[in-house]
DRENTORMI-310767 format. One record per atom (N, C-alpha, C): residue in three letters; x, y, z. Coordinates in steps of 0.05 Angstrom, whole numbers. Atoms other than C-alpha are relative to their C-alpha. Layout:
residues N
 type      x      y      z
  ala      X      Y      Z
...
end
This chain:
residues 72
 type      x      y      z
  unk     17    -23      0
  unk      0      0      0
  unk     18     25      0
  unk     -9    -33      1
  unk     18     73    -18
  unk     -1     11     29
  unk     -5    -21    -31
  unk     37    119     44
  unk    -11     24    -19
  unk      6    -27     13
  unk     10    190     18
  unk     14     30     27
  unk    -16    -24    -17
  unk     52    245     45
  unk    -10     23     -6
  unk     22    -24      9
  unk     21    314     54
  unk     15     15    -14
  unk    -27    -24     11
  unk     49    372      8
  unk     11     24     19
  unk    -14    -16    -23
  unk    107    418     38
  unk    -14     28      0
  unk      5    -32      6
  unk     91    488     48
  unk      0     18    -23
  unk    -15    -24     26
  unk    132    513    -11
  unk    -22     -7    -20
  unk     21      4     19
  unk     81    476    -56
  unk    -23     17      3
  unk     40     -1     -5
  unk     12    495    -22
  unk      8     34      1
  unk    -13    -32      8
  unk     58    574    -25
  unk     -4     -4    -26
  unk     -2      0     33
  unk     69    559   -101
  unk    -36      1    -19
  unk     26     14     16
  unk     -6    529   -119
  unk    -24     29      9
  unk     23    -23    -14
  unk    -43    592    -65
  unk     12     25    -26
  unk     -8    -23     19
  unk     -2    643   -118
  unk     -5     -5    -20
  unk     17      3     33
  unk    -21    610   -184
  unk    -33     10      4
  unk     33      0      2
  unk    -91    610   -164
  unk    -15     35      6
  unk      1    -25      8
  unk    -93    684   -144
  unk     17     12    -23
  unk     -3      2     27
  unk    -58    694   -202
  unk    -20      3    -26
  unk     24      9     20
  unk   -106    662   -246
  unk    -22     25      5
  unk     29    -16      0
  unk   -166    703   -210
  unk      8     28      2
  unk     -7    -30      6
  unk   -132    768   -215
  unk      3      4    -32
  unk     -1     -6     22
  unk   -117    757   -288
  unk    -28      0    -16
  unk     23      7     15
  unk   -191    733   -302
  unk    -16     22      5
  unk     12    -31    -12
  unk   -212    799   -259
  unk      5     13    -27
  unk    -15    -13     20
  unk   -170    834   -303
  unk    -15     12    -35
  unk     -4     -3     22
  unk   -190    817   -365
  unk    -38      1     -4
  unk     11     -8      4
  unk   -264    834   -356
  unk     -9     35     -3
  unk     12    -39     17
  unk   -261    918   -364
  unk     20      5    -24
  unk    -20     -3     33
  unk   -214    906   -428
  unk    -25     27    -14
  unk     18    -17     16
  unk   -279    941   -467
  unk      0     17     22
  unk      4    -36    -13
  unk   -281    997   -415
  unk     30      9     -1
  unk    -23    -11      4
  unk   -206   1011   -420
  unk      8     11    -34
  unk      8    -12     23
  unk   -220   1012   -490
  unk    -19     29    -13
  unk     11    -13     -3
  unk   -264   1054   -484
  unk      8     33      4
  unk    -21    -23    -10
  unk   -227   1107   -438
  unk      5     30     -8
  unk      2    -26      8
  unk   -207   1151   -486
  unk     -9     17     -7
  unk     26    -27     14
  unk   -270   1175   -520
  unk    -12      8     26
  unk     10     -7    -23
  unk   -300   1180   -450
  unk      9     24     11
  unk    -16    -23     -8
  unk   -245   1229   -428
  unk     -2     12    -19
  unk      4    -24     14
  unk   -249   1271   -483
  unk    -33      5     -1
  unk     22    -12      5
  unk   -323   1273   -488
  unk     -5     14     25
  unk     -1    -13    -26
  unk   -319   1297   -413
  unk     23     23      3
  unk    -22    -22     -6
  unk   -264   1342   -420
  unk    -23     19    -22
  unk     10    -20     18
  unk   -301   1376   -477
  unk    -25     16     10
  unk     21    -13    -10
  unk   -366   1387   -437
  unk      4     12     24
  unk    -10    -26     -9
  unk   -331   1421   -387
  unk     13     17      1
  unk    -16    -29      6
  unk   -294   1467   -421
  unk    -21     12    -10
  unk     30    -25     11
  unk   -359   1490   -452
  unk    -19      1     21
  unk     21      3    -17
  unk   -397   1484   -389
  unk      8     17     18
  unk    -16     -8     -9
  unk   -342   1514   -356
  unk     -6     37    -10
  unk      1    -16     23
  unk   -351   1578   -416
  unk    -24     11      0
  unk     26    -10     -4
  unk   -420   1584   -397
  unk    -25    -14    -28
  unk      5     11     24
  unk   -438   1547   -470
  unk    -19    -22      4
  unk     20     24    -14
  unk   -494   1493   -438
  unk    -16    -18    -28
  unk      2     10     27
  unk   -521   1485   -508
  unk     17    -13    -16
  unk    -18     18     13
  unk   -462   1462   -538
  unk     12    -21     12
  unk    -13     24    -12
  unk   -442   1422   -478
  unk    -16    -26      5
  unk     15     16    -17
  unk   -506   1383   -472
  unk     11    -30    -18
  unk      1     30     25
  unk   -490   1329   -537
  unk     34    -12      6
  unk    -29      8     -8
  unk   -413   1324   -505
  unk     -3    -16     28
  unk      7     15    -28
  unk   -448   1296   -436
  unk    -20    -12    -11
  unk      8     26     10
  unk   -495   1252   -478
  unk     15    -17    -10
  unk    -25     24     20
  unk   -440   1218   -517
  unk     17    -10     35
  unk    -14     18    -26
  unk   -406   1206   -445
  unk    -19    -14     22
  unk     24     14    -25
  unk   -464   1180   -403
  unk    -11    -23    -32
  unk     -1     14     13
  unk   -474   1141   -472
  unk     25    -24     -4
  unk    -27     10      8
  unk   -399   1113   -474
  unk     -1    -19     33
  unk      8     12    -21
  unk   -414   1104   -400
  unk    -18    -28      8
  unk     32     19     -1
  unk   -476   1055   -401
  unk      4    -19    -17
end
C-alpha cells in the first residue's frame, strides 16, 4: 500500500499564488472594453466642461450625452 505524504509548504505557497494569479488575471480581463473605451469618455468629458465651464450649456449638452452614452 501507498503511504501519501502531505504537500510541503513551498508547494501549497506555489499552488495559493497560481490561483490568485489566475483570479486576478480573469478579474482583469473583464473591463478590457471599458479601457478601450477610456479615451472617448475622457475627451467627451473634457469637452463638456470646457464649454460648461464657458457658460456654453447648449453646446455642452451632446458632449455629456455621448459620455453617459460611452458610459452605459
Amino acid at each position: 500500500m501507498l503511504k501519501r505524504y502531505p504537500l510541503s509548504k513551498k508547494i501549497w505557497t506555489v499552488i495559493r499564488t497560481l490561483l490568485i494569479a489566475l483570479v486576478m488575471a480573469a478579474g482583469a480581463t473583464q473591463y478590457l472594453p471599458t479601457w478601450a473605451q477610456s479615451k472617448e469618455m475622457v475627451e467627451a468629458e473634457k469637452q463638456y466642461q470646457t464649454l460648461e465651464k464657458r457658460g456654453k450649456y447648449a453646446e455642452a449638452i451632446p458632449h455629456a450625452k455621448r459620455f453617459i452614452e460611452l458610459a452605459g
